[in-house]
Biopython code that builds the backbone (N, CA, C, O; Angstrom):
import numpy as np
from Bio.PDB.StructureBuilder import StructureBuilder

atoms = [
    (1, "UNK", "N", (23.836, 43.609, -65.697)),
    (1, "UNK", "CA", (23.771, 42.264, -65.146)),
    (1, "UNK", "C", (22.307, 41.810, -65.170)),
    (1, "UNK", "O", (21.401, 42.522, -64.735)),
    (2, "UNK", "N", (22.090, 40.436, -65.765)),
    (2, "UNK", "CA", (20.759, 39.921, -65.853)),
    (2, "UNK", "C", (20.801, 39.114, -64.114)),
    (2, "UNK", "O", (21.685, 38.777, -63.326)),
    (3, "UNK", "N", (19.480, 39.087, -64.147)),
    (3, "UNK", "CA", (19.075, 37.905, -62.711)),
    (3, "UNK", "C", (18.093, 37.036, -63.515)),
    (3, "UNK", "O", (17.463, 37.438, -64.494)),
    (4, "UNK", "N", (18.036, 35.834, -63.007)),
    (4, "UNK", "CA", (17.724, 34.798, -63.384)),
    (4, "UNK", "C", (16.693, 34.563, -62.272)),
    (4, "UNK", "O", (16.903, 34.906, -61.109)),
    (5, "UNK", "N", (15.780, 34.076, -62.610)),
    (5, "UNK", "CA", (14.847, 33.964, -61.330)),
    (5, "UNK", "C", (14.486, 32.509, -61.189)),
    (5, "UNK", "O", (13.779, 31.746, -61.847)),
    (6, "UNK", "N", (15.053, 32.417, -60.350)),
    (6, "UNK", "CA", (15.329, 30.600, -59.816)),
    (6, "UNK", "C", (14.244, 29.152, -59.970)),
    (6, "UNK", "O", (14.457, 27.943, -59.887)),
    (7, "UNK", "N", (12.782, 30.141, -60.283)),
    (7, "UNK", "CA", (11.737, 29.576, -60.005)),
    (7, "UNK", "C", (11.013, 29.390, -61.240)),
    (7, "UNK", "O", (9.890, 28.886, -61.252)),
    (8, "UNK", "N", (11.909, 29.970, -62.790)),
    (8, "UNK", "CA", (11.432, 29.554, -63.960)),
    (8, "UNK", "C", (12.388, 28.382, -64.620)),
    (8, "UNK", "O", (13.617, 28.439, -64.648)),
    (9, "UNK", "N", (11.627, 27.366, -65.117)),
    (9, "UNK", "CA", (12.437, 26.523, -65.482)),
    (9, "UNK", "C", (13.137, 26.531, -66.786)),
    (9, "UNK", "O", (12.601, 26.986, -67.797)),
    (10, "UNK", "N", (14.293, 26.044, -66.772)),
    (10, "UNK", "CA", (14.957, 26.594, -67.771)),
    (10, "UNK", "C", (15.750, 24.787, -68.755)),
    (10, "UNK", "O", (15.449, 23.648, -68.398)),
    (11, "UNK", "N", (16.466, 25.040, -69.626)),
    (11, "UNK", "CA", (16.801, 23.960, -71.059)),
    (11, "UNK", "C", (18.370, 24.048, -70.603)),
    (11, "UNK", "O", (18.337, 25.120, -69.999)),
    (12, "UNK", "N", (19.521, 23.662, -70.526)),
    (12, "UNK", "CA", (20.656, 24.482, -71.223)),
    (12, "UNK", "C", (21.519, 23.056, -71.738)),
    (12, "UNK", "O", (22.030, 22.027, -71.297)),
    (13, "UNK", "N", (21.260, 23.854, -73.073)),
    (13, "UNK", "CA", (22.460, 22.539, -73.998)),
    (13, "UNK", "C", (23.587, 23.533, -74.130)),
    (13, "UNK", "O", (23.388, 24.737, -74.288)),
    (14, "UNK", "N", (24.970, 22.887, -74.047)),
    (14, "UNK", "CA", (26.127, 23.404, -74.077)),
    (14, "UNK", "C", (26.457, 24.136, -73.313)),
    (14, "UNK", "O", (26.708, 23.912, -72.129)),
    (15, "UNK", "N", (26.513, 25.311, -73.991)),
    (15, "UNK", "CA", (27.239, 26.650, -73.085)),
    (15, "UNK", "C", (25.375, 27.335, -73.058)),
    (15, "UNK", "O", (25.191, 28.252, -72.258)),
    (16, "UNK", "N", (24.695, 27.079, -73.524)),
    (16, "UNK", "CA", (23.430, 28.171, -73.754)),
    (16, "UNK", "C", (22.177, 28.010, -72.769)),
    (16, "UNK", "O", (21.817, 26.913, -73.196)),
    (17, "UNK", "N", (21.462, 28.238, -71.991)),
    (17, "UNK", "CA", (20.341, 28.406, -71.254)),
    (17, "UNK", "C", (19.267, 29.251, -71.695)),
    (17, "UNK", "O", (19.359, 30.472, -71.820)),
    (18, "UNK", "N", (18.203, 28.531, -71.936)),
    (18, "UNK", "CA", (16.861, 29.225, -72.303)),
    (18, "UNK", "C", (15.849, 28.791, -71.438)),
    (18, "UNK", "O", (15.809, 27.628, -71.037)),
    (19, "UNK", "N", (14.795, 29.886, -71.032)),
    (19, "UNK", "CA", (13.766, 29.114, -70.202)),
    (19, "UNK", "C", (13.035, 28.649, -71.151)),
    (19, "UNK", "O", (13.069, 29.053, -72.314)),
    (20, "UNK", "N", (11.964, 27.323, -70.498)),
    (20, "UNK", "CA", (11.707, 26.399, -71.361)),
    (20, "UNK", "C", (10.565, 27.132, -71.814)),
    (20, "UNK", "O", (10.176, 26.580, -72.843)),
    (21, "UNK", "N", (9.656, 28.371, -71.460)),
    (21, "UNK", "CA", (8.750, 29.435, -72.052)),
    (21, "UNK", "C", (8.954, 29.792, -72.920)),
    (21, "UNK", "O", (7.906, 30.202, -73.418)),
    (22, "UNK", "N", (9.994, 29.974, -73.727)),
    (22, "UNK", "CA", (10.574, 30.695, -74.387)),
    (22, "UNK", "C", (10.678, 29.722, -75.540)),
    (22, "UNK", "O", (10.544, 30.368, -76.579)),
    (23, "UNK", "N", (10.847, 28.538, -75.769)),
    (23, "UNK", "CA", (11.019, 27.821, -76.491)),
    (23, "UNK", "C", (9.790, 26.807, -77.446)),
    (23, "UNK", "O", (8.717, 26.537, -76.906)),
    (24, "UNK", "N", (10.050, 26.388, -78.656)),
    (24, "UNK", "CA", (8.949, 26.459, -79.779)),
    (24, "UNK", "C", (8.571, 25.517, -79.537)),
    (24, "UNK", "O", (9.290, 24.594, -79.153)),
    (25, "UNK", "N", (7.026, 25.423, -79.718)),
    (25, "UNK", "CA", (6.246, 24.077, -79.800)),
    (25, "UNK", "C", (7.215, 22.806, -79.835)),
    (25, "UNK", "O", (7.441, 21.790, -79.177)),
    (26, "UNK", "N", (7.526, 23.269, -80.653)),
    (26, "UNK", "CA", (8.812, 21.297, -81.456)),
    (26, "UNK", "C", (9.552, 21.649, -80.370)),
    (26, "UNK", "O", (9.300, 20.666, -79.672)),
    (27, "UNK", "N", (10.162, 22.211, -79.812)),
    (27, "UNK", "CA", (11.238, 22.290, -79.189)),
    (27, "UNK", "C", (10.580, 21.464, -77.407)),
    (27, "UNK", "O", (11.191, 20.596, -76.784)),
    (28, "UNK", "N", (9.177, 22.123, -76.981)),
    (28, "UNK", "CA", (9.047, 21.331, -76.106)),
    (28, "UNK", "C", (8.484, 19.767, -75.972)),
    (28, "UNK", "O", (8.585, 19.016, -75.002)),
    (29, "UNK", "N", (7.847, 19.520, -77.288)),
    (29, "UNK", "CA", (7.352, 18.387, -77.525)),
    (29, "UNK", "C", (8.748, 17.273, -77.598)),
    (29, "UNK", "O", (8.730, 16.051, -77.452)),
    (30, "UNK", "N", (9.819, 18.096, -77.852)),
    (30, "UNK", "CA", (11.044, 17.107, -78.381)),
    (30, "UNK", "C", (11.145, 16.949, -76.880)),
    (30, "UNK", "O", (11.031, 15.761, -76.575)),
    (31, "UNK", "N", (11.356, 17.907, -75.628)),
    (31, "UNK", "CA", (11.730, 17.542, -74.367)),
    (31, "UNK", "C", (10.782, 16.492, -73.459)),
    (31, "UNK", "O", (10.949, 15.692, -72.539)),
    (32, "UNK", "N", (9.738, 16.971, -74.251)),
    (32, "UNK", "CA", (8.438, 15.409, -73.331)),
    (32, "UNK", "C", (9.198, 14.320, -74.317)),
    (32, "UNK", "O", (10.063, 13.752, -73.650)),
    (33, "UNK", "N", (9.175, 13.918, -75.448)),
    (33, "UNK", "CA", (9.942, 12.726, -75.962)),
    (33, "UNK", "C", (10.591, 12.505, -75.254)),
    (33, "UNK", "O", (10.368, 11.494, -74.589)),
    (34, "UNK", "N", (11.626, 13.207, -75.008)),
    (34, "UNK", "CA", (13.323, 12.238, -74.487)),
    (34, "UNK", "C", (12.425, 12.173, -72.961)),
    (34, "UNK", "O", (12.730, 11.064, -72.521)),
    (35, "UNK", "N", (11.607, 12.737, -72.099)),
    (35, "UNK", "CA", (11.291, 12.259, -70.998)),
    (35, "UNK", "C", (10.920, 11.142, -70.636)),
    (35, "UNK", "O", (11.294, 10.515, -69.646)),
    (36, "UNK", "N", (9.510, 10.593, -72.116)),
    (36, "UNK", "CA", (9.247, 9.665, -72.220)),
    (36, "UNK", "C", (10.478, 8.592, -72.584)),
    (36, "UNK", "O", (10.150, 7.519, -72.078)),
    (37, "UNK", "N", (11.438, 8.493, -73.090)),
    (37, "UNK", "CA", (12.111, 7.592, -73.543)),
    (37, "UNK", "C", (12.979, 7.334, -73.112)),
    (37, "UNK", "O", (13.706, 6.366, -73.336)),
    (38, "UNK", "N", (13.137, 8.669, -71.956)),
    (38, "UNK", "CA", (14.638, 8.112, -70.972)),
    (38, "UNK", "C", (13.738, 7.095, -69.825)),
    (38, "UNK", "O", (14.354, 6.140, -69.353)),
    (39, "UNK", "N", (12.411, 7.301, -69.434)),
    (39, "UNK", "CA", (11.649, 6.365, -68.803)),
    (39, "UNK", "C", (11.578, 5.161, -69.252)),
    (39, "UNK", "O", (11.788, 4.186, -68.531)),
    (40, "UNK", "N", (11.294, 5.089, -70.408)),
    (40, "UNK", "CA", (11.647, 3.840, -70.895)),
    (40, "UNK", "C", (12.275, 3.019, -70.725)),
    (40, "UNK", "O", (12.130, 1.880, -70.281)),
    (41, "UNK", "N", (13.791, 4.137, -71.441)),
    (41, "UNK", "CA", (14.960, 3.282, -71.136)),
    (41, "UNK", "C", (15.568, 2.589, -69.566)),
    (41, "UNK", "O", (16.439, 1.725, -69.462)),
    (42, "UNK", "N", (14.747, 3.325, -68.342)),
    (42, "UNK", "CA", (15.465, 2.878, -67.328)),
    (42, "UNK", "C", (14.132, 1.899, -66.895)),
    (42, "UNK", "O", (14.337, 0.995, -66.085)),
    (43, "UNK", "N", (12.887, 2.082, -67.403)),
    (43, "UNK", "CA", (12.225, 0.246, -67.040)),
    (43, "UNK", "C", (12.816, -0.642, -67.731)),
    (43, "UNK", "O", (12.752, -1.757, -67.213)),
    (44, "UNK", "N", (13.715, -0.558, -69.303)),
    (44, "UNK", "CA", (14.013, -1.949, -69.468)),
    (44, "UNK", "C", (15.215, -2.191, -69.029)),
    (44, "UNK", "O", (15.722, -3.308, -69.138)),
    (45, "UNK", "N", (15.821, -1.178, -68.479)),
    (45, "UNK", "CA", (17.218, -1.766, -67.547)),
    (45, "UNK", "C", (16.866, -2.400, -66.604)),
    (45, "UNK", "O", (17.497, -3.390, -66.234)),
    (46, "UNK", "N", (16.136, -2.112, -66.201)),
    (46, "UNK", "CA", (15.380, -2.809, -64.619)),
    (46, "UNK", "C", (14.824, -3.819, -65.208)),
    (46, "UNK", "O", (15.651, -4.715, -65.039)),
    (47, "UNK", "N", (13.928, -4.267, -65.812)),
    (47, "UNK", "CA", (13.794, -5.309, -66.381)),
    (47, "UNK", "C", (14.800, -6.381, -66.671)),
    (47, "UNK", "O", (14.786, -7.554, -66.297)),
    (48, "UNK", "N", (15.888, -5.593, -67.593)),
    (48, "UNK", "CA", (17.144, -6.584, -67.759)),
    (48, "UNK", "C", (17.851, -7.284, -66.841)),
    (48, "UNK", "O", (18.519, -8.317, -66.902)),
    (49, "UNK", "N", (17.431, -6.129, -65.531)),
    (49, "UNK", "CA", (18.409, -6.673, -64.625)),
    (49, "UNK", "C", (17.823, -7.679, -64.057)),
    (49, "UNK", "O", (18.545, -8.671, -63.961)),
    (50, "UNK", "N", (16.465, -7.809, -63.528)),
    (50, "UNK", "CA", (15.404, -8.741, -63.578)),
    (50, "UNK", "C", (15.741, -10.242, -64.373)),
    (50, "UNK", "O", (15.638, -11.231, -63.648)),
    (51, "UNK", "N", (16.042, -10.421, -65.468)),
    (51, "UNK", "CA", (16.101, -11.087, -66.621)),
    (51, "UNK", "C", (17.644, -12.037, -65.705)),
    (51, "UNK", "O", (17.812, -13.199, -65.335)),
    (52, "UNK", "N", (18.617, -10.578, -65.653)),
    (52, "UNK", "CA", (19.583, -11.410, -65.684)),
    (52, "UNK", "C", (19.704, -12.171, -64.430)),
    (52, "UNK", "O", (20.390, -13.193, -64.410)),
    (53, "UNK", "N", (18.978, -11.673, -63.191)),
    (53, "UNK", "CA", (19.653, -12.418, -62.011)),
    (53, "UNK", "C", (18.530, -13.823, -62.082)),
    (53, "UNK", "O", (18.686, -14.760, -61.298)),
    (54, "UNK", "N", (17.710, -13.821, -62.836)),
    (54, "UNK", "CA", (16.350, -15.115, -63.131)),
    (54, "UNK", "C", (17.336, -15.701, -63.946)),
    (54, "UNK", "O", (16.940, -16.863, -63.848)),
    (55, "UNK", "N", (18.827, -15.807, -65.050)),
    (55, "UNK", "CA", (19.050, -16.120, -65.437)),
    (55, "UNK", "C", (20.130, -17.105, -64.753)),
    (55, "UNK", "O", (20.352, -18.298, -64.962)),
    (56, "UNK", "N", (20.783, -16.095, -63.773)),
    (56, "UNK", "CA", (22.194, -16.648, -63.221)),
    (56, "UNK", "C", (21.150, -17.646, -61.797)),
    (56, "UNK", "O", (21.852, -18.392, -61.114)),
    (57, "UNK", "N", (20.163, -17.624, -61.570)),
    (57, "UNK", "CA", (19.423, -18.870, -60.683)),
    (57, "UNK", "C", (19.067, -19.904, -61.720)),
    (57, "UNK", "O", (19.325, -21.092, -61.529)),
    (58, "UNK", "N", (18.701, -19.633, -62.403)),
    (58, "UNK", "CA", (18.711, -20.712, -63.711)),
    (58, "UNK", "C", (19.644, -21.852, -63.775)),
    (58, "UNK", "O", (19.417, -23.036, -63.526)),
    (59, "UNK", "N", (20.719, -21.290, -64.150)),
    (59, "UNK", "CA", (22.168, -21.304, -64.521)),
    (59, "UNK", "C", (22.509, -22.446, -62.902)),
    (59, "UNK", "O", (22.653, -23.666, -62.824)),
    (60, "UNK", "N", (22.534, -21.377, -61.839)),
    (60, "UNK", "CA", (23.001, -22.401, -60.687)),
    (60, "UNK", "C", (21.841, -23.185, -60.499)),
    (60, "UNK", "O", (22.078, -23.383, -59.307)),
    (61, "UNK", "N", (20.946, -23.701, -60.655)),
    (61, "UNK", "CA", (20.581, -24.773, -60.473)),
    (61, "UNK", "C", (20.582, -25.714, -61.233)),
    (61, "UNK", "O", (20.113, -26.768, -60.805)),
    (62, "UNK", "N", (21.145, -25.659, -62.720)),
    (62, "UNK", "CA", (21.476, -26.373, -63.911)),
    (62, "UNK", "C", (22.488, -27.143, -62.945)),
    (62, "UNK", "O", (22.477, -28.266, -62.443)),
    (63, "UNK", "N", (23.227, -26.233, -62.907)),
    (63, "UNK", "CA", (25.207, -26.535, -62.455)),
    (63, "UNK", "C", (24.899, -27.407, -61.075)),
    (63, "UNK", "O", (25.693, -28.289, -60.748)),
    (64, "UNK", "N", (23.609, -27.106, -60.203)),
    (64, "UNK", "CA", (23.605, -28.444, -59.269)),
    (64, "UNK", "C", (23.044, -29.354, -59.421)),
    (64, "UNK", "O", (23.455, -30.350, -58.827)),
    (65, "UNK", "N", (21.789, -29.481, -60.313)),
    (65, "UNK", "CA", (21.266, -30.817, -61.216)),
    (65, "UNK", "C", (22.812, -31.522, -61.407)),
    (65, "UNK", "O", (23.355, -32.438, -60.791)),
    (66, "UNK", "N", (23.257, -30.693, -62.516)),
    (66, "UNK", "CA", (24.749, -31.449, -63.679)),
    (66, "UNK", "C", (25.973, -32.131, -62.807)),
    (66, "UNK", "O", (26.749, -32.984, -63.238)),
    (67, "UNK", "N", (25.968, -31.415, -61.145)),
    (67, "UNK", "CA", (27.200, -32.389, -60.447)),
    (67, "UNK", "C", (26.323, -33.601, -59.891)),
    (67, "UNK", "O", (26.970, -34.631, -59.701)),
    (68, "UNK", "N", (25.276, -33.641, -59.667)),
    (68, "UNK", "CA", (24.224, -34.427, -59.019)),
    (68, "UNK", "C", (24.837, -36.057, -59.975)),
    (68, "UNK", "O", (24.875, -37.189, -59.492)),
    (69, "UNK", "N", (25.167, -35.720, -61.129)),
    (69, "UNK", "CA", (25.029, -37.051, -62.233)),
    (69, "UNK", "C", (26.896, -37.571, -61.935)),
    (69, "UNK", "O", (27.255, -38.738, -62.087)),
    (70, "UNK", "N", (27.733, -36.590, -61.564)),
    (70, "UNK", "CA", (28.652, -37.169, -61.158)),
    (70, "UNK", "C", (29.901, -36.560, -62.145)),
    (70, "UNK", "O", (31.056, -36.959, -61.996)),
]
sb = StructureBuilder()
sb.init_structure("model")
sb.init_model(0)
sb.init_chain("A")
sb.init_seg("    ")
for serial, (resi, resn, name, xyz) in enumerate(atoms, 1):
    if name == "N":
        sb.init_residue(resn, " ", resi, " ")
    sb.init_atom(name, np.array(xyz, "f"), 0.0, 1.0, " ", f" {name:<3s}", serial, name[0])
structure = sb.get_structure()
């Protein structure tokens, strides 16, 4: 029986677990990428969401200008 020692950090795609020591240059540079890019991806959601509720105030104040005319 292996022990795993709780306090090394470890990868696991699929069924497989490797600590991240263990793993090749490319292999950790690929894991700072997706870090960087899942960051990314959740400022421009936040952004979007930004976008959209500036959009739907937009929108309702069009729609109370447009009954204003009758």
């Amino acid at each position: 029986m292996t022990e795993v020692n709780s306090n090394v950090p470890t990868l696991t795609m699929g069924d497989k677990t490797h600590p991240i020591d263990s793993l090749s240059d490319i292999a950790k540079a690929q894991i700072t990428n997706l870090q960087i890019v899942d960051a990314e991806i959740q400022r421009l959601q936040q952004q979007l969401g930004i976008a959209q509720v500036a959009r739907e105030s937009f929108l309702a104040t069009l729609q109370a200008e447009f009954s204003k005319l009758g």
